[in-house]
DSSP file (Angstrom, degrees, kcal/mol; ACC not computed):
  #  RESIDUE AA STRUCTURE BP1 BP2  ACC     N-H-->O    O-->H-N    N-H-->O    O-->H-N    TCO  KAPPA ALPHA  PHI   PSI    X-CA   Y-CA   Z-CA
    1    1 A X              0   0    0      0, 0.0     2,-0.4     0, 0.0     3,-0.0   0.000 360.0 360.0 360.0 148.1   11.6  -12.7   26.4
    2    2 A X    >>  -     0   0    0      1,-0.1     4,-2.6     4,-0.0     3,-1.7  -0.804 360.0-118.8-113.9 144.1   15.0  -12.3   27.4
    3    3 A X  H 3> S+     0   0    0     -2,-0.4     4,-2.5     1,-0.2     5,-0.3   0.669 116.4  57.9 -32.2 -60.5   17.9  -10.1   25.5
    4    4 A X  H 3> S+     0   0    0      1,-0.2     4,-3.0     2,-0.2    -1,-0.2   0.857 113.8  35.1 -37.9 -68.6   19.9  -13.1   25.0
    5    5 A X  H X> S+     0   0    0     -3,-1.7     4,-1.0     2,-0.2     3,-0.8   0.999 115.9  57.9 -51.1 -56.1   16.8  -14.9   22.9
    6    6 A X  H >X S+     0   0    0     -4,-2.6     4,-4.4     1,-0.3     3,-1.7   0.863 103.6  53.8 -24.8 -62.7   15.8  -11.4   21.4
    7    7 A X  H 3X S+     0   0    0     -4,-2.5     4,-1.7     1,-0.2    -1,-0.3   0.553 107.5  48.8 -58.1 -22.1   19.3  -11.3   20.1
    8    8 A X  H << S+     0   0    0     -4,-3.0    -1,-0.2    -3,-0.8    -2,-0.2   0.307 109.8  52.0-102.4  15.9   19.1  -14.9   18.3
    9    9 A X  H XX S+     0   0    0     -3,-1.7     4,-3.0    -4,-1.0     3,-1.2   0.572 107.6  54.3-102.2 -54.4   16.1  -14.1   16.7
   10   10 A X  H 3X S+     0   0    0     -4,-4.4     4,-2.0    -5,-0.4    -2,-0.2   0.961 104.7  50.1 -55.0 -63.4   17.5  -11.1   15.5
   11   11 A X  H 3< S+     0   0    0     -4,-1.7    -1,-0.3     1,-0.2    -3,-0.1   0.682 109.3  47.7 -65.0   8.0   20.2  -12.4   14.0
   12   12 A X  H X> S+     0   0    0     -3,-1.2     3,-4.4     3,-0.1     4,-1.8   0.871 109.0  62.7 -63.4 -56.8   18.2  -15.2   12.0
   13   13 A X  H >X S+     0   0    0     -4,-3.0     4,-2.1     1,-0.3     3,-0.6   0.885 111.7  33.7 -44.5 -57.9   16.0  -12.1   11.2
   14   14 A X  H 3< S+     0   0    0     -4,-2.0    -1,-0.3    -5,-0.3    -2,-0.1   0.076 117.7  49.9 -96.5  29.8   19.1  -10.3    9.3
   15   15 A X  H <4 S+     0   0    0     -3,-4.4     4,-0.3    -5,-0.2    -1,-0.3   0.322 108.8  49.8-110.5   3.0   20.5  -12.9    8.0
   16   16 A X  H << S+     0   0    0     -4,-1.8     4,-0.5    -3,-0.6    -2,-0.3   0.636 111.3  53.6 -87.2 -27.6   17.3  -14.1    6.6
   17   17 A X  S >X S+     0   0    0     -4,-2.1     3,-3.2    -5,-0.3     4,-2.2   0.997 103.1  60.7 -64.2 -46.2   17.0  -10.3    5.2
   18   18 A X  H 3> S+     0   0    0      1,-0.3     4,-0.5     2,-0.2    -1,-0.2   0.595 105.1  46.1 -53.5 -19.7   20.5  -10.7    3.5
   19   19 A X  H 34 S+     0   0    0     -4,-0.3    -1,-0.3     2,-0.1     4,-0.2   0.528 106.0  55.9-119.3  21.0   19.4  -13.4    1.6
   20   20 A X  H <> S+     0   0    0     -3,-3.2     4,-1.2    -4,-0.5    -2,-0.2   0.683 108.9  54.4 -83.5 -28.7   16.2  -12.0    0.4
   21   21 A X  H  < S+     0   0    0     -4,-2.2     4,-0.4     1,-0.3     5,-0.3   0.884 102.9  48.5 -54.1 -38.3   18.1   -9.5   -0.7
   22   22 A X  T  < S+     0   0    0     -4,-0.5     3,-0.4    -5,-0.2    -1,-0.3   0.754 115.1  44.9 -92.2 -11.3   20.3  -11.2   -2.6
   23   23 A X  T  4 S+     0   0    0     -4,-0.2    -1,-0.2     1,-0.1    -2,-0.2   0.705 112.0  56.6 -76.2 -12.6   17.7  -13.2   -4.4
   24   24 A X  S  < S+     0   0    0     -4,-1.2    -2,-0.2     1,-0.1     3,-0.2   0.397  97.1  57.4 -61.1 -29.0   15.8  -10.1   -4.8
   25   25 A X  S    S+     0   0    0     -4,-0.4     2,-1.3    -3,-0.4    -1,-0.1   0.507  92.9  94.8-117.3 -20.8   18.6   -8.3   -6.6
   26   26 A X    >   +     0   0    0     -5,-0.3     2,-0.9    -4,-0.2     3,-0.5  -0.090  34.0 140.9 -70.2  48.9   18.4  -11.3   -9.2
   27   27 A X  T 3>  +     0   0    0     -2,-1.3     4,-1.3     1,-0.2     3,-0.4  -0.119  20.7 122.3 -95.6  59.2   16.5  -10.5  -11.8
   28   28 A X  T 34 S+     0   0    0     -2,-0.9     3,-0.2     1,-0.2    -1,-0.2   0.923  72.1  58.4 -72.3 -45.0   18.1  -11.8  -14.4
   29   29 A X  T <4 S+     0   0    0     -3,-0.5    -1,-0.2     1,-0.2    22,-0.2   0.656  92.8  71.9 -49.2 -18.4   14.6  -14.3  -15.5
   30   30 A X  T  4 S+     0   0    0     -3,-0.4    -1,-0.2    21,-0.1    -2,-0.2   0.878  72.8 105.5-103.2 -40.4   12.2  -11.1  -16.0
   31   31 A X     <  -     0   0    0     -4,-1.3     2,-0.4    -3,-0.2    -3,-0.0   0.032  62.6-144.3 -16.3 144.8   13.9   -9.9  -19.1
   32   32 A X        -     0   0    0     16,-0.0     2,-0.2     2,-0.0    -2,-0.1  -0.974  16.3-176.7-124.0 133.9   12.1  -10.5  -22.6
   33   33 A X        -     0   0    0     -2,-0.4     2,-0.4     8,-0.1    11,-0.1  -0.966  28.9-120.3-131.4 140.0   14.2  -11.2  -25.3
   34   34 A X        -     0   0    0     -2,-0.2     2,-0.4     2,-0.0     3,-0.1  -0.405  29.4-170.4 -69.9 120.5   12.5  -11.5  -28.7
   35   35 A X        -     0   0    0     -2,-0.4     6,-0.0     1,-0.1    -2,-0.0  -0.925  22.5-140.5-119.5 142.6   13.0  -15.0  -30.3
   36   36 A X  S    S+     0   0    0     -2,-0.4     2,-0.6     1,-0.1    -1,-0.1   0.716  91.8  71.1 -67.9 -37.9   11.9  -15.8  -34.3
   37   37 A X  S  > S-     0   0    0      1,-0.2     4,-2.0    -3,-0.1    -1,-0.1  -0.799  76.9-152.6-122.1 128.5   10.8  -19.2  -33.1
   38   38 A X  H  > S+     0   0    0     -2,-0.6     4,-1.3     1,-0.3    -1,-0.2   0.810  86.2  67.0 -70.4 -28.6    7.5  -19.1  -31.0
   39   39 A X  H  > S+     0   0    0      1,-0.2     4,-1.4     2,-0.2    -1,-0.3   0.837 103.0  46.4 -20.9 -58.7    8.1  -22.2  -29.1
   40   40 A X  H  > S+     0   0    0      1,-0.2     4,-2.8     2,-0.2    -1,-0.2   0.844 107.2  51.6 -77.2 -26.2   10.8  -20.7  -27.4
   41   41 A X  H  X S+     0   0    0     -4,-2.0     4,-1.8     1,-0.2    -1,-0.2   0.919 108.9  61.0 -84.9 -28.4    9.2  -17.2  -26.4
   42   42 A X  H  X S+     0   0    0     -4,-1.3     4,-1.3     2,-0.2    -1,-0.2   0.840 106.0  40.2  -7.9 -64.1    6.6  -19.5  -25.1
   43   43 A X  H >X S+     0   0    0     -4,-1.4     4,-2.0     2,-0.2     3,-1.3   0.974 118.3  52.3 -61.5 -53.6    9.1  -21.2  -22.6
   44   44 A X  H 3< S+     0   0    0     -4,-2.8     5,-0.3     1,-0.3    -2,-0.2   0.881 102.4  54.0 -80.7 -38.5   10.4  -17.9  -22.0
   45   45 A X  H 3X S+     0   0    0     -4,-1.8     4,-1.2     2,-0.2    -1,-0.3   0.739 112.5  43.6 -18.3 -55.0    7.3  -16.5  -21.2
   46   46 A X  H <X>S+     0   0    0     -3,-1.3     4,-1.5    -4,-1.3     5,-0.5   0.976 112.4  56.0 -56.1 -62.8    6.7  -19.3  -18.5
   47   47 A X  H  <5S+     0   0    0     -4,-2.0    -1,-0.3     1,-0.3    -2,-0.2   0.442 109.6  42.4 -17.2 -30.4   10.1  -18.8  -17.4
   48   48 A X  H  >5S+     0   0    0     -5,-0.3     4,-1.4    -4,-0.2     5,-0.3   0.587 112.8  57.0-132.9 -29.5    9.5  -15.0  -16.9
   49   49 A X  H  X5S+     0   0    0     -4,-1.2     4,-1.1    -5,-0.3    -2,-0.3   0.767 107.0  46.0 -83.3 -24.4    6.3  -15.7  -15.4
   50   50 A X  H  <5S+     0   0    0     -4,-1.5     4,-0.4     2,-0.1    -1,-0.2   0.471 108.6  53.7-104.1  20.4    7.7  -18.0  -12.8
   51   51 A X  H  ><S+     0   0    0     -5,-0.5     4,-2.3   -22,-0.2     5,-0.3   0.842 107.0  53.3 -95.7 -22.2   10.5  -15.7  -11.9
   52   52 A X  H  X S+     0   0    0     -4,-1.4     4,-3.8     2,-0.2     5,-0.3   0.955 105.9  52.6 -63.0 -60.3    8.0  -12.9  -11.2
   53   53 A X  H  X S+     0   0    0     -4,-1.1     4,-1.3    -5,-0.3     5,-0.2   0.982 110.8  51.3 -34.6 -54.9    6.1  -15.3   -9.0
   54   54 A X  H  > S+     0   0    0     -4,-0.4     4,-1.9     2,-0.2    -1,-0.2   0.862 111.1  44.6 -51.0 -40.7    9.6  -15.8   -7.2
   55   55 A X  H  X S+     0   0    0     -4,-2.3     4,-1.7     1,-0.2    -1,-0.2   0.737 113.0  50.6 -83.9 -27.3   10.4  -12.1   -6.7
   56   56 A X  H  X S+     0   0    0     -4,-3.8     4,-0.9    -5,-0.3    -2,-0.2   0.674 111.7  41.9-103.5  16.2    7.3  -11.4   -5.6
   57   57 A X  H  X S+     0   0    0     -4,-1.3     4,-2.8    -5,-0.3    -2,-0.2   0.802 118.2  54.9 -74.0 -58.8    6.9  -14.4   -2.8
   58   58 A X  H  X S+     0   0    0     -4,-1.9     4,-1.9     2,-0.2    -2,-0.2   0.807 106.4  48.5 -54.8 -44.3   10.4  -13.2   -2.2
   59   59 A X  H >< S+     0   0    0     -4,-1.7     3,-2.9     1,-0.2     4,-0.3   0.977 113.4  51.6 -35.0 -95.0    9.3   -9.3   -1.7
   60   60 A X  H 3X S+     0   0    0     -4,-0.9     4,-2.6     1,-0.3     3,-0.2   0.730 105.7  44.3 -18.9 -62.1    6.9  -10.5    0.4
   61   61 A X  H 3X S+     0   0    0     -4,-2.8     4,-2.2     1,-0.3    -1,-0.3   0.929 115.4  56.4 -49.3 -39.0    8.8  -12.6    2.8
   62   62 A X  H <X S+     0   0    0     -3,-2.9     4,-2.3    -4,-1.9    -1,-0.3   0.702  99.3  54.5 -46.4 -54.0   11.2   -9.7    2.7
   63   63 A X  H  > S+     0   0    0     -4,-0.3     4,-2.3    -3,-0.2     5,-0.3   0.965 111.7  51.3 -69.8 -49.6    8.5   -7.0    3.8
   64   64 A X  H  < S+     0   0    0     -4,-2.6    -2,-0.2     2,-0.2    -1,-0.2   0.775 109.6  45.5 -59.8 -20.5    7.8   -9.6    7.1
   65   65 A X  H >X S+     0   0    0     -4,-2.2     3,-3.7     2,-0.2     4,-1.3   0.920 114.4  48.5 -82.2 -64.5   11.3   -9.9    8.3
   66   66 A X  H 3<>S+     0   0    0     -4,-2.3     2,-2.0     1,-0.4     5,-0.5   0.906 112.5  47.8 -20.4 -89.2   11.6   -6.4    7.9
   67   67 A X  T 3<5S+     0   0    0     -4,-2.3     4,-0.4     1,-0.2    -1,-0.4   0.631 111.9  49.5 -34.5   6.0    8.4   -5.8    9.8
   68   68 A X  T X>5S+     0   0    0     -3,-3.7     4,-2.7    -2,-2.0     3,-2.0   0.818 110.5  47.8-102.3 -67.7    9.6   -8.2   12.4
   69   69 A X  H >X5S+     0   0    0     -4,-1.3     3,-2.7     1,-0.3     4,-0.9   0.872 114.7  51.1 -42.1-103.4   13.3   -6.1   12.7
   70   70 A X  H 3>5S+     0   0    0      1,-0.3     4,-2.2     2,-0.2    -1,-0.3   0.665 113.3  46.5 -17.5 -47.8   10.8   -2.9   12.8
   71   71 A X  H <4XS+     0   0    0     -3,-2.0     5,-2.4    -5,-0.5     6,-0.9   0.908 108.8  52.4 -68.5 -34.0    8.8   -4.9   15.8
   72   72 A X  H <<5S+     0   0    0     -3,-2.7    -1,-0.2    -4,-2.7    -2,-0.2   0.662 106.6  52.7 -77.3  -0.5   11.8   -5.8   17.5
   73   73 A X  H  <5S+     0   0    0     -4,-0.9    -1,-0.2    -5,-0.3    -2,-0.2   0.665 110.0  52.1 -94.0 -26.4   13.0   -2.1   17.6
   74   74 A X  T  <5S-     0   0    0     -4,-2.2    -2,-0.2    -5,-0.4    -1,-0.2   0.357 114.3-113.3 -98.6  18.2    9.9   -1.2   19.0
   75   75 A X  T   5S+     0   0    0     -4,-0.4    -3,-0.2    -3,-0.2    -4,-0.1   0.660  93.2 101.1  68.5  27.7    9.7   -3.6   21.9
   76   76 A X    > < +     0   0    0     -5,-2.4     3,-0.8    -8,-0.2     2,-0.2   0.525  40.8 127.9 -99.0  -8.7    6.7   -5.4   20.3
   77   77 A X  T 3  S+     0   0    0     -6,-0.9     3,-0.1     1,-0.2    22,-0.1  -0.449  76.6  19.6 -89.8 128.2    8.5   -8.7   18.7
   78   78 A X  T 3  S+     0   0    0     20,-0.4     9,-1.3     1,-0.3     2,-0.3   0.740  96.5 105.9  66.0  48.8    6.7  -12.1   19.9
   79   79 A X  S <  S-     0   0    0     -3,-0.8     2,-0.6     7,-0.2    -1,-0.3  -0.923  76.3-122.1-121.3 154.8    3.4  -10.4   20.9
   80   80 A X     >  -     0   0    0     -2,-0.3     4,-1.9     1,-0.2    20,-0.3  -0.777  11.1-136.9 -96.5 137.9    0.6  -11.2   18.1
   81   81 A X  T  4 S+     0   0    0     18,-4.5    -1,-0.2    -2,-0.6    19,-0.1   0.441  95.9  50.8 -83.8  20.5   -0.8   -8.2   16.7
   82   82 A X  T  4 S+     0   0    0     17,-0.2    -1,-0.2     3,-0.1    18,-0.1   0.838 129.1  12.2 -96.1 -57.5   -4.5   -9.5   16.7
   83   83 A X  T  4 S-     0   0    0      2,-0.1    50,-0.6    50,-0.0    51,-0.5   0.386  88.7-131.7-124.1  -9.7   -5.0  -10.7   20.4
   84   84 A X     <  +     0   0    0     -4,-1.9     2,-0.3     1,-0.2    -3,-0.1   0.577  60.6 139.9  65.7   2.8   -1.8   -9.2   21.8
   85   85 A X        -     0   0    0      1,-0.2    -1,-0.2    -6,-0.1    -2,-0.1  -0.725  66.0 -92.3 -85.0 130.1   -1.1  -12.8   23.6
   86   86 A X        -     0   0    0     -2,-0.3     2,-0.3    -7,-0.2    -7,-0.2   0.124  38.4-126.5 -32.3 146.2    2.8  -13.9   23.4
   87   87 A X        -     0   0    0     -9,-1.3     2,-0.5    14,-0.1    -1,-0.1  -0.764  37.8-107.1-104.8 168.5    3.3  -15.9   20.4
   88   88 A X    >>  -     0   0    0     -2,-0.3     3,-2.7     1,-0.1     4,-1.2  -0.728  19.1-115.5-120.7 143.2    4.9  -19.1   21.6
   89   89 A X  T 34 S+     0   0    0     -2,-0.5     4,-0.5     1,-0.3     5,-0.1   0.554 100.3  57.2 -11.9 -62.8    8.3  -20.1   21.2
   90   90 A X  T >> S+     0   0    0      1,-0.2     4,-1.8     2,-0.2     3,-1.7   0.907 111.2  45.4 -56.1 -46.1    8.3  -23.0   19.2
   91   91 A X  H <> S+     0   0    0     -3,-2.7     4,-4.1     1,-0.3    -1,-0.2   0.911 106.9  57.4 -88.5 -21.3    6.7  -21.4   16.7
   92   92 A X  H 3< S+     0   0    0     -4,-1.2    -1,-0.3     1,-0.2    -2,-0.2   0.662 107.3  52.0 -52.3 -11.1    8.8  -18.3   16.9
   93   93 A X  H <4 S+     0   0    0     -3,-1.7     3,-0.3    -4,-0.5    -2,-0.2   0.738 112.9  41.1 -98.6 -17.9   11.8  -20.4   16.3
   94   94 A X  H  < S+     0   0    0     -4,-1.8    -2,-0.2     1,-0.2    -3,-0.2   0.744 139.4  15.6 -90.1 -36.3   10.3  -22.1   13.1
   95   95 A X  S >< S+     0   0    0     -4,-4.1     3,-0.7    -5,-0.3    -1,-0.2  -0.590  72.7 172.2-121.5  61.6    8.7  -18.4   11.8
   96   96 A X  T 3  S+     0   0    0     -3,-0.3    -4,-0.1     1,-0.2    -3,-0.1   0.595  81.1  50.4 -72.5  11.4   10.7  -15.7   14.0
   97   97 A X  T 3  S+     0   0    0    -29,-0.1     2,-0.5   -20,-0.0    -1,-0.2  -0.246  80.3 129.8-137.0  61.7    9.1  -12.9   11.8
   98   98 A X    <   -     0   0    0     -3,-0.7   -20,-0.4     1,-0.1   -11,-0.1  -0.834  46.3-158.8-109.8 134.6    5.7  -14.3   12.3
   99   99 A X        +     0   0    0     -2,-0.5   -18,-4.5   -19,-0.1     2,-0.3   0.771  66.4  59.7 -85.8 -32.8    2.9  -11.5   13.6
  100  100 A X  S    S-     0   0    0    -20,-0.3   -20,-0.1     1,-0.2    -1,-0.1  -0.863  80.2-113.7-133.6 179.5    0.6  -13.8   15.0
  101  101 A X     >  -     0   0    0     -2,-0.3     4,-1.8   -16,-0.1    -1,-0.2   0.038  46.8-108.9 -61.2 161.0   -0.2  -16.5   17.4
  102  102 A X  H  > S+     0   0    0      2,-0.2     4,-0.8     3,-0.1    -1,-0.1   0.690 122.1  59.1 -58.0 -18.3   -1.0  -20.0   15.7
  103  103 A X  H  > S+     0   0    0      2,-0.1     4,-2.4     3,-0.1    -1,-0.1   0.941 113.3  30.2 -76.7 -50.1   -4.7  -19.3   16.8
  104  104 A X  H  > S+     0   0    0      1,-0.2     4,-1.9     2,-0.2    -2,-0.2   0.824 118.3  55.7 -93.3 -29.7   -5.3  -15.6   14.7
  105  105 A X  H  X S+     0   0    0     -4,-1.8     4,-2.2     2,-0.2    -1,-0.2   0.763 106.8  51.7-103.0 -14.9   -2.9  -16.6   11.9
  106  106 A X  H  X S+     0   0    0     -4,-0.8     4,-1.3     2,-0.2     5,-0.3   0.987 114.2  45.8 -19.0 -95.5   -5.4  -20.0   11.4
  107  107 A X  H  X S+     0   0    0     -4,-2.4     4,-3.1     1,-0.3    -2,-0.2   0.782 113.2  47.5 -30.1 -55.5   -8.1  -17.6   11.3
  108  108 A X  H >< S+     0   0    0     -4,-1.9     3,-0.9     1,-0.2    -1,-0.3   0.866 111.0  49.5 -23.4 -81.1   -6.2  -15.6    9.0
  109  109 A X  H >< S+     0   0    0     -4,-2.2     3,-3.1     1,-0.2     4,-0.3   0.830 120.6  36.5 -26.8 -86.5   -5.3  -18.3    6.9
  110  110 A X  H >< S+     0   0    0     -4,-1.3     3,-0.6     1,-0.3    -1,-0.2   0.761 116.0  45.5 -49.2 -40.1   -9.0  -19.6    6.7
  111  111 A X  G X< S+     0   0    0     -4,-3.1     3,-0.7    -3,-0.9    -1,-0.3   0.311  83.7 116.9 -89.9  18.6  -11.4  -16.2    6.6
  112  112 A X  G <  S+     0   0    0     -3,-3.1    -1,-0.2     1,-0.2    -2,-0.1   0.940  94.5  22.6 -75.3 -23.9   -8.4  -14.8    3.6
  113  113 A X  G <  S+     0   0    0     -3,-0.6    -1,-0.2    -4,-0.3    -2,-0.1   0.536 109.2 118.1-127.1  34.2  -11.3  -14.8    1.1
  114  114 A X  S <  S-     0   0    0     -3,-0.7     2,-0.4     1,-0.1    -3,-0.1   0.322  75.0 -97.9 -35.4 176.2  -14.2  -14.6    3.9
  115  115 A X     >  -     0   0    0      1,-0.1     4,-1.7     0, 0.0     5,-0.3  -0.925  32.2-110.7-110.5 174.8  -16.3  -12.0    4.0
  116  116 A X  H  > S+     0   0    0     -2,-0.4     4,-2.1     1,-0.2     5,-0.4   0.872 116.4  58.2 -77.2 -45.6  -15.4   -9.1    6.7
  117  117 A X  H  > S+     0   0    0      2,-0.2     4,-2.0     3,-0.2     3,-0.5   0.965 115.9  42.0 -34.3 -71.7  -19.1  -10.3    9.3
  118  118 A X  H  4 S+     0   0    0      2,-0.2     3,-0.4     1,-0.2    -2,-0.2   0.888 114.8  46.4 -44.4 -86.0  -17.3  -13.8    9.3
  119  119 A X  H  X S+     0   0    0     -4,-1.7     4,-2.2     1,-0.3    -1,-0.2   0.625 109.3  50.0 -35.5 -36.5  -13.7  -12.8    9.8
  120  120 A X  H  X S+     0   0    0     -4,-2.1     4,-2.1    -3,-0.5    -1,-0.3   0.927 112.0  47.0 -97.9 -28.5  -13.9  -10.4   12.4
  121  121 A X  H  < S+     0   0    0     -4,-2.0    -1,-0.2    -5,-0.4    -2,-0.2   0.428 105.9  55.8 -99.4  36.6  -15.9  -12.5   14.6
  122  122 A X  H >> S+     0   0    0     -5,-0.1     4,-2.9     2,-0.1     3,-1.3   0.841 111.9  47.6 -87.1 -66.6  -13.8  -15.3   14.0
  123  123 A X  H 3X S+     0   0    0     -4,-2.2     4,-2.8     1,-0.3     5,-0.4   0.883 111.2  52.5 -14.1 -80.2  -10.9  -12.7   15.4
  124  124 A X  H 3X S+     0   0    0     -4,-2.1     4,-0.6     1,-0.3    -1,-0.3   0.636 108.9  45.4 -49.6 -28.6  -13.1  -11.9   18.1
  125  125 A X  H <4 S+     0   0    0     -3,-1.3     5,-0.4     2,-0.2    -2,-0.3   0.665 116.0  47.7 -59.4 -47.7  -13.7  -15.7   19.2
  126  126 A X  H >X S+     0   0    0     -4,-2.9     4,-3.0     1,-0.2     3,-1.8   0.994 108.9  54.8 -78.9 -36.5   -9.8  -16.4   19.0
  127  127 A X  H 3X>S+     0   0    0     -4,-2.8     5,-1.4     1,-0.3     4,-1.3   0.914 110.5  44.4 -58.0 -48.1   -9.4  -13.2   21.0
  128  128 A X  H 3<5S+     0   0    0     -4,-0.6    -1,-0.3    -5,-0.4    -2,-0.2   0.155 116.9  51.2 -91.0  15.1  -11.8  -14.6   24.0
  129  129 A X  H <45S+     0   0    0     -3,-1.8    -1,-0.2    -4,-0.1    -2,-0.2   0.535 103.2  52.7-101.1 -34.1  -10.0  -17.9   23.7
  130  130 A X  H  <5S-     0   0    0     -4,-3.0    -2,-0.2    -5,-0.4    -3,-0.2   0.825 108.7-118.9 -80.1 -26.9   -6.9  -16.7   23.9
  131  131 A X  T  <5 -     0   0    0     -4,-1.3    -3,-0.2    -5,-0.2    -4,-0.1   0.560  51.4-155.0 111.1  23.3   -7.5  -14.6   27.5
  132  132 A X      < -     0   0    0     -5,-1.4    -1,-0.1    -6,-0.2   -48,-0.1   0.029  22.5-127.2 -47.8 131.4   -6.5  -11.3   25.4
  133  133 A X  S    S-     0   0    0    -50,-0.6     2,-0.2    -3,-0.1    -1,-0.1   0.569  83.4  -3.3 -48.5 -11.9   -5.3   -8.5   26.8
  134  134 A X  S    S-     0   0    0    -51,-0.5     2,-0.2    -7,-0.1     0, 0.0  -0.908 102.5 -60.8-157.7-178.7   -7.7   -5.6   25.3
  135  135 A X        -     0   0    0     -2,-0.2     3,-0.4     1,-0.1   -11,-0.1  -0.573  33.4-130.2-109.9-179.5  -10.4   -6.2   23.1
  136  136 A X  S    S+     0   0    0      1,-0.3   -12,-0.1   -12,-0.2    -1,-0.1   0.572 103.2  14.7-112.2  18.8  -10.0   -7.6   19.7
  137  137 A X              0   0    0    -13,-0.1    -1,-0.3   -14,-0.1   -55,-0.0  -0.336 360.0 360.0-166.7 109.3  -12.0   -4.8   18.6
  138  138 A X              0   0    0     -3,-0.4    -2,-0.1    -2,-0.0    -1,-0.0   0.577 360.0 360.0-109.6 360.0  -12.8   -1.8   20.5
């Protein structure tokens, strides 16, 4: 990858932190305030239950651009960290703080409430598909 690219993936990456942050720093919805009439602490209830959902999808996204920003400091950013094969462009430009290939983050996706037999030789199958550079479990 060349500095040039590196350097327009980073800045998506930190301006994409800067506005998890600043939705992050909103938690204005997660109060409880006590209401007389239960109907309404009902709504608010929902209300405060989906702004927690929100902050913590937001969290999340937050910790992977970070981690990304962290990969890219360490000369790792656009290698997948399961199979160690370049993650490919396109999809770095749609996700640029994406960890793995479309092949191992499939697998991910699929084996997330697998059991551990399954998953890792699904890993080990996308790793021998992909031509990986070590092996995908040594």
């Amino acid at each position: 990858m060349t500095k040039s690219e590196l350097n327009k993936y980073k800045d998506v990456l930190e301006a994409k932190h800067a506005e998890m942050m600043q939705l992050i720093r909103n938690r204005d919805g997660i109060a409880i305030e006590r209401n007389s009439d239960s109907l309404d602490e009902v709504q608010q209830a929902t209300e405060r239950e989906l702004a927690i959902r929100n902050l913590d999808r937001d969290s999340n996204l937050l910790r992977k651009v970070d981690t990304a920003l962290r990969r890219m400091a360490d000369g790792d950013f656009g290698v997948c960290l399961h199979c160690e094969v370049d993650i490919n462009a396109k999809r770095l430009a749609a996700v640029p703080w994406a960890a793995f290939c479309i092949r191992c983050q499939e697998i991910a996706d699929l084996s997330y409430g697998d059991s551990a037999a399954n998953r890792d030789a699904s890993w080990v199958e996308a790793a021998q598909s992909k031509g990986a550079r070590r092996p995908a479990y040594a």
